[in-house]
Every structure is written in structure tokens, then in C-alpha cells.
C-alpha positions, 0 to 999 in steps of 0.5 A, a space after each residue: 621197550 618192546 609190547 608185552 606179551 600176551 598171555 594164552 590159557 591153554 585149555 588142555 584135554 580130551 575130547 569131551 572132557 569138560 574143556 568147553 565148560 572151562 573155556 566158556 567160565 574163563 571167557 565168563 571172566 574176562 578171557 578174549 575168546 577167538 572171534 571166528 567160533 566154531 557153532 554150537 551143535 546138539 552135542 555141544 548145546 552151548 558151544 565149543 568156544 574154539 577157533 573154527 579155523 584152527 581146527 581146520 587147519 589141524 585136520 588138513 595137516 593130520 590127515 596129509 600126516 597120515 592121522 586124525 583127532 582119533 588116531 590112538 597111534 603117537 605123532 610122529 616125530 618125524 614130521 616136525 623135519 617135513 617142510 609142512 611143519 614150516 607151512 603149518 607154522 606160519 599158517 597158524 600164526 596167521 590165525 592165532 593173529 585174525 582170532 585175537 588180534 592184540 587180546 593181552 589174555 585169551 583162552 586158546 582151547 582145540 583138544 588138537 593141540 594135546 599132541 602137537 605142543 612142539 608146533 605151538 611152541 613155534 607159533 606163540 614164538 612167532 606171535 610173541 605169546 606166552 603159553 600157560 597150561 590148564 589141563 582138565 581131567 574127567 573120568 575117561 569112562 564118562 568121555 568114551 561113553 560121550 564119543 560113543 554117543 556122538 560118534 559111535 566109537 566103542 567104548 575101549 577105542 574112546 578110553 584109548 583116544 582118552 589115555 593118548 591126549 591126556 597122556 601126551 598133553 601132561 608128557 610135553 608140557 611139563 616145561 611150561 606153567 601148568 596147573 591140574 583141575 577135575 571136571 567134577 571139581 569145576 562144576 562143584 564149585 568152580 570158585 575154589 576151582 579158578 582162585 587155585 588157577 590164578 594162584 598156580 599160573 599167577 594171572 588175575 581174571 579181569 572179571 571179578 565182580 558179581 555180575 561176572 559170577 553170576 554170568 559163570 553160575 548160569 553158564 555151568 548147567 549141570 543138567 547139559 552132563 549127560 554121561 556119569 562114571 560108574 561107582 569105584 567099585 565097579 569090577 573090571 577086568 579090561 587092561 585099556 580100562 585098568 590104564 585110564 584108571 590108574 592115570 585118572 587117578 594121578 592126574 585127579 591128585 597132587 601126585 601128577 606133579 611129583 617125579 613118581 606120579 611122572 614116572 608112573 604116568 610115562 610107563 603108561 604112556 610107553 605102555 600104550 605106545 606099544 600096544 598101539 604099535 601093535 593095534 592100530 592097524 585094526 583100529 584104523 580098519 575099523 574106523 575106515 568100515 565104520 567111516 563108510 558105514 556112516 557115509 552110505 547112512 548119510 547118503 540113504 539120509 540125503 535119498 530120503 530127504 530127496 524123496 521127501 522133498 518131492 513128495 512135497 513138490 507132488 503135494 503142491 501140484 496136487 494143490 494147484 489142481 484143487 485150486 484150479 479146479 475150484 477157479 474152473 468150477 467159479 467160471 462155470 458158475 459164472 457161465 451158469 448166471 450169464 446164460 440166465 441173466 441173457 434169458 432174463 434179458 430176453 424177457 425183458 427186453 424182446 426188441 433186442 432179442 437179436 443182439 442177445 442173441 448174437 452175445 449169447 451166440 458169442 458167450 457160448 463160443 466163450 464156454 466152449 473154449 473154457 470147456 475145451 480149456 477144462 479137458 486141456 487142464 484135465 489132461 495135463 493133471 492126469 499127466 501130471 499124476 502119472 509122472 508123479 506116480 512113475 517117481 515115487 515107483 522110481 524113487 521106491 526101487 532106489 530106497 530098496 536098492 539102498 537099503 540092500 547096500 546098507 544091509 551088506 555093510 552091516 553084515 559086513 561091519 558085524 562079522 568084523 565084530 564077531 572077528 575082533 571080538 574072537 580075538 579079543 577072547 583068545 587074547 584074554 585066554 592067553 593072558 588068563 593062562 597059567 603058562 602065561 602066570 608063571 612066566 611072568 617073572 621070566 618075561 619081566 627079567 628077559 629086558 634086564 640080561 641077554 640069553 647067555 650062549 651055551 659053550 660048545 663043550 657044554 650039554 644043557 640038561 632038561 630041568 626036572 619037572 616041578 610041580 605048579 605054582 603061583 606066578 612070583 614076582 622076582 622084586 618080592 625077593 628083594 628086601 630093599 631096608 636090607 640092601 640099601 642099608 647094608 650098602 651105602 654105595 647103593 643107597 648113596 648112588 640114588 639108584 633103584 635096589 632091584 636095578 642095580 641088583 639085577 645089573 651088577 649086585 649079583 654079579 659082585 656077590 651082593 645079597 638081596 636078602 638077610 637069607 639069600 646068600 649069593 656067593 654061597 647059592 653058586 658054590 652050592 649050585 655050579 650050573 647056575 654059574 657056569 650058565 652066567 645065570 641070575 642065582 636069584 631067577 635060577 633059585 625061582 625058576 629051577 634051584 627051589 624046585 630041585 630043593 636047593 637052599 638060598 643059603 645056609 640059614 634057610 632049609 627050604 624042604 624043612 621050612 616046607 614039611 614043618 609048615 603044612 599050610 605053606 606046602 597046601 599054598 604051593 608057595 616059594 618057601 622063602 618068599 612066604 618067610 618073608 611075606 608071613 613066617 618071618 612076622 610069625 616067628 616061624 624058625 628057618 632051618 631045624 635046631 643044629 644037630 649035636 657033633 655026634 647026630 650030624 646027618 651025613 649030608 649035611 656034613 658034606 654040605 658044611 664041607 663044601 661050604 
């Protein structure tokens, strides 16, 4: 009968999203933490409770991968096929094996692993673990402020860095036992927060009595939170902003684990991996220039620490000196009493006047050389002290030097600035563009129907000018009640109403409203069917415009004249029937006329249908 496996908590989240708070309680509880800890840090006062080794071995490999912990940009998938995903496998078992020997339950947390859980499927196999997730959320604004501070990453790049591990953490472990938890929630009240994780993953801690709450309670210091989220309401305009948000909030809830919550998270992941696509070339320039810049700091860090270092060194030679010259000034001293005490001895003892005399002959030999000692010592401190001056000269001219690089790549790095930020404003602008309103529509339906070729025999005529409106969603067009209970295909099939109208319901003659007739819509407009056009995007594009009807219950230039606030709104006459005037009892055609008062072009009209 084989060993049983042992059970990895895999901590999960972005970069300074509470996963060393998470970390740090489930060791508190029991959880065998890796033996080779990466140290705690200013940022990280009580640690990251992470293997220092492991996280090694992921920047080597991303970076011979072409990336890094901030990379925005997806991993590449084709990286798993090189033969560094045999050499890094095997790698990380040997580490996983050093950190945690035979531990039944341990806590495994490197916020690197979020985009490389295909790899980590191959080493818990390798060490015969079982991997069971805990992924935490914070408000990525309190995340991008946290990298801000600590890495000077601005704020859109750290909610990019935010959205790609938390997205591609929940995208590639939605096959394992997970279990979601809030930051906020954790320091709240982070009893309820570990009983709902031993009840989703079906583990028990081994800590549960009072010492080991009391161990959590002091660890989980909310004074160590530095950043907090603005309030809800805060406006913001910022697309990368909107994003985080929108995945906060289902990642925050119960909605994670549903098929739409999943569905709307992955729109957001597509999302970001075509912008990323698009920018992370000038990302990773300027993560490169503020790489250099950083590095010329420290460089002028480490000059100045030299500098100090031997203004330390001058101070203890200077000292040296003093004491030097007290110790000369003692033996002077000393010099002073001898010579008195051998006068004193000459009083007292004439007789032997001549061997005073010879010691003191031999004494003033002794002084001589001391004073010539004196002027040797003199000399050296005054070369001493010109050396010292001619390094600290030295050492000025090179901090001025440095200082003028360090001004350079700061001109540098801001003109990069005012570049990005000029092309951020002419972004927005095009965005914020009426053009760019009212082709939102067309732009949505371009993925959903190939541009048909225009016949040789066939001569486009240019549409009519129209007046502006506001920008319409083709989708408010489509009443979904209607369709799906007027069709049970559709509505057995599961498939979604406005896919399978734009796919093939158009094409099959089937209505997307009680008042849209589409059969009825190309008989009345023939270039829309010769063109193979969508009726409902030629009725929003050019038909309403031109005064075409959707069907023949719904006067459109009536609806309009009848109703002066629809046509002070500019808005699609049918669209506000269905939005407003259908609610208000508002009519949709004039009350049929009499055989005998029938305008003539509604006869032709009735004729022709």
C-alpha cells in the first residue's frame, strides 16, 4: 500500500495581495511552511513565507523564456514543448522535495506559479502531492498603489500586472479544489474566513485550539496595511481601471464559481491579451528605461556609500593624529621633568656632576631624535591631509559626473512620459469620438458576417446623408422573451437568441421582434437582399435613416412626428418603442384609414406586400 500523498495549500494571487498575510495564519495553524524562507524585507516587515529557491528558479526560467514577474503579456504556450520545461520540472521537484521533506500539509505560496500551473501539475506528479487552491482577491487598486510604492511601477501597469495573475490563476485551476477568499475578508474576521476553507477544500488544521488563535490574532496586524481602495463611487473613466474592477467584483462573490461569472471573467482575460498584444512592447520599453534608471541610482547609492566610507576613513586618520600628538605632547612633557629632575640632581649631588652630565648629554640626544621623529610624523600627517583633500576633490568631480548622467536619463524617462501620455490623450479622443460612438455597432457585428463582394454588374450607390445619433447597440433590437418563445428550436438548443439570429435566424426569415418583420423588411428593401445584408444592421445603419419601416406594424416617420420627444432624442423609433413607448401605450402606426381616404402610397405599399 503506497504512502499517502501530501496535501499542498496552494496560495494563489497577485503580487501584494494579501497572500503572505494568508501564508503566514495557515502556518499559524499548522501548515509546515518551507524551510529555505525568503527574508522579511521593509516592504514585507513579517515576511513573505515563501521558498527563497523556488522563486529563483522561476526568474531564471522566465527570463531565459523571454519574461518576468511583471510581464503583462501571456506565457507562451509554446514553451511547455522546449526542452527547459523537462529541466525546470525536475528542478522544482528537487526543491519542493528540500523545502518540505515528508510534511503531510503544507502551504506553498510564490505569487509565480499564477501563470505557470501547467508546470506545477507536472511536479506535485513528480513528488506525488495533491494540490488544493486558495485564491485570495484585494482591490487591485490597493495592489497597484503597493507596487507603486515599492517598485515604481505606475498605476495602470500595476492594475495590468493585478488583472494577468489573477485572471490566469482563476483561468487554469478551475479543474482542481479551489476555494475564493477577500483580503479584507481575512483581516476582518479570519475565523469565518479559515472554517469556509476547511470546509471548501475538506482539510481540517491541525491548529485548533487557543494558543494557535491567539498566535493568528497577533500575527494579522492591520496596522502593517498600508494602501487602502478609494470609496465606490470614485469616477473613473480608465478602461484598464473598468476591467479590475469588473473582475474584483466577481472574483469578490459567489458569481466566480458560475458558468457566467467564468464566461465574463474569460472576456476579460481575451480582452487583456489583445490589448497586451498590442502594448507590450511599450511596456516592456519602459520597464527597460526605468530598469536603467533604477540601476544608475543605485550605482550613485553605492558612490556615495564609497564616499562616505572614506570620509570615515579621513576621520580616523585624523584621529590618529590628535592622539599622536597628545602621546608627542606626553613624551615632551616627560622630556620637561627629566631635564629638571637632572638639575635638581645636579644640586644635590655635585660629586656626580660628571655622569649627570653625560646622561643628560645622552638625554638631549634622546630629544633630538624625538623632535626629529616630531617633524617626520608632522610630515607625514600634512601628506596624509593632502591626499585626503585631493580624494575628497576627486570624489566631488565623479558625484558631479553622476549626477549629470542621473539628470540625462531623467530627461530621458520624462520626455518618454509626455510621448506616452500624448498617445494615451489621442487614444482617449478616438474613443470619446462620435465616429467612434456610432460605429460601435458596426464594429461588434463585423466578427459576426464576412463583407459580402459586390457583383461586377453591380454598382454601389453612396447612402444618403443622415442626420447624428446616438450610438445603438444592435442586441437592444432583439427581444429575447419573443424569440425564444416563439421558437422552441432556439430555445431547446440552449444557444444564445442574438447568436443564432446574427448566424442563421436572419437568413431563415425569423423575426427578432413582435414589430421587425424580416421577410417583410427585403421585400420592401430589395438592395439589403441583394447586398446578403443583415436586414436588422441595414434597417440601424441606412433603412431608418431613409424612412424604411421594419414591418408593416410600425410607422416609423409617424411614430416620429407623433411624438416630438422621440425626435428631440434622435433616437432609433423603434428602439424607443420598445425601450419606452411600448410601456407607455404609445400607438405604432396611424388608425387604418377608410377604403375611401387610403393615401396612394400606401396602397402601393400594401400592393407590393
Amino acid at each position: 500500500m503506497g504512502a499517502e500523498k501530501a496535501t499542498v495549500l496552494l496560495v494563489m494571487g497577485a503580487h501584494r495581495s494579501g497572500t503572505s498575510s494568508l501564508s503566514g495564519t495557515l502556518a499559524c495553524l499548522g501548515a509546515a511552511l518551507p524551510r529555505n524562507l525568503m527574508p522579511p524585507t521593509s516592504s514585507n516587515e513579517k515576511g513573505y513565507f515563501e521558498p527563497l529557491d523556488i522563486a529563483n528558479l522561476h526568474d531564471e526560467m522566465l527570463a531565459r523564456a523571454g519574461s518576468a514577474w511583471h510581464d503583462i503579456a501571456p506565457f507562451p504556450d509554446k514553451w511547455y514543448a522546449s526542452p527547459d520545461f523537462g529541466t525546470y520540472s525536475g528542478l522544482l521537484a528537487h526543491a519542493y522535495r528540500d523545502n518540505y521533506g515528508d510534511a503531510a500539509l503544507v502551504v506553498l505560496k510564490e505569487p509565480r506559479i499564477n501563470r505557470l500551473i501547467p508546470l506545477w501539475e507536472t511536479v506535485f506528479e513528480t513528488v506525488g502531492a495533491v494540490p488544493k487552491v486558495i485564491l485570495i482577491t484585494r482591490h487591485p487598486l490597493e495592489v497597484a498603489r503597493s507596487l507603486e510604492t515599492r517598485d515604481g511601477f505606475p498605476l495602470p501597469l500595476g492594475l495590468l500586472i493585478w488583472l494577468r495573475n489573477q485572471l490566469d490563476a482563476e483561468r487554469t485551476t478551475r479543474h482542481l479544489p479551489r476555494v475564493f477568499v477577500n483580503y479584507d475578508e481575512l483581516i476582518a474576521g479570519w475565523r469565518s474566513t479559515l472554517s469556509r476553507i476547511e470546509h471548501s477544500l475538506g482539510i481540517t488544521f491541525p491548529g485548533q485550539g487557543a494558543m494557535a488563535q491567539a498566535k493568528v490574532d497577533a500575527f494579522l496586524d492591520a496596522s502593517l496595511r498600508h494602501h487602502r481602495a478609494p470609496p465606490a463611487d470614485e469616477p473613473s473613466d480608465v478602461v484598464i481601471t473598468q476591467w479590475a474592477q469588473e473582475a474584483f467584483r466577481i472574483l469578490s462573490g459567489e458569481e466566480a464559481m458560475t458558468e457566467e461569472g467564468r464566461a465574463a471573467l474569460d472576456r476579460i482575460r481575451e480582452a487583456l491579451d489583445r490589448a497586451t498584444t498590442a502594448f507590450a512592447p511599450l511596456v516592456a520599453l519602459y520597464q527597460c528605461q526605468l530598469a536603467d534608471a533604477r540601476q544608475k541610482l543605485d550605482a550613485r547609492s553605492a558612490e556615495e556609500h564609497l564616499r562616505q566610507a572614506h570620509q570615515t576613513q579621513v576621520s580616523e586618520l585624523t584621529r590618529l593624529l590628535a592622539e599622536r600628538d597628545g602621546q608627542l605632547a606626553e613624551r615632551d612633557a616627560q622630556v620637561q621633568r627629566l631635564a629638571e629632575a637632572a638639575s635638581a640632581a645636579d644640586a644635590m649631588h655635585h660629586a656626580m656632576a660628571r655622569d649627570f652630565q653625560n646622561e643628560r648629554a645622552m638625554l638631549t640626544t634622546a630629544i633630538a631624535d624625538l623632535h626629529t621623529e616630531i617633524a617626520r610624523m608632522r610630515e607625514t600627517g600634512a601628506a596624509i591631509e593632502k591626499v585626503r583633500h585631493e580624494q575628497i576633490r576627486t570624489l566631488g568631480q565623479q558625484l558631479a559626473e553622476r549626477d549629470l548622467h542621473l539628470s540625462t536619463a531623467r530627461g530621458q524617462t520624462d520626455r518618454l512620459t509626455v510621448e506616452i501620455e500624448a498617445l494615451t490623450a489621442e487614444l482617449a479622443a478616438v474613443h470619446g469620438s462620435l465616429s467612434w460612438r456610432m460605429t460601435a455597432g458596426l464594429r461588434w457585428l463585423a466578427a459576426d458576417r464576412a463583407p459580402s463582394e459586390t457583383r461586377p454588374d453591380q454598382t454601389t450607390e453612396p447612402a444618403p446623408p443622415t442626420r447624428e445619433a446616438p450610438a445603438v447597440d444592435p442586441r437592444a433590437l432583439l427581444d429575447v422573451t419573443y424569440y425564444m418563445e416563439r421558437y422552441d428550436d432556439v430555445r431547446a438548443s440552449a444557444l444564445d437568441p442574438w447568436e443564432h439570429y446574427v448566424t442563421t435566424g436572419f437568413k431563415e426569415g425569423r423575426n427578432p421582434n413582435a414589430l421587425f418583420d424580416t421577410d417583410w423588411y427585403l421585400r420592401h428593401n430589395p438592395d439589403a437582399a441583394q447586398e446578403g445584408m443583415n436586414p436588422l444592421l441595414h434597417y440601424l445603419t441606412r433603412g431608418a435613416a431613409q424612412g424604411a419601416n421594419p414591418g408593416p406594424d410600425f410607422d416609423g416617420a409617424w411614430y416620429v412626428a407623433t411624438n416630438p420627444d422621440v425626435a428631440a432624442s434622435g433616437m432609433n423609433p423603434l428602439l424607443h418603442y420598445l425601450d419606452h413607448g411600448r410601456a407607455e401605450g404609445r400607438e405604432t402606426k396611424p388608425p387604418s384609414p377608410s377604403p375611401t381616404t387610403l393615401h396612394p402610397a400606401d396602397g402601393a405599399q400594401a400592393t407590393a406586400a
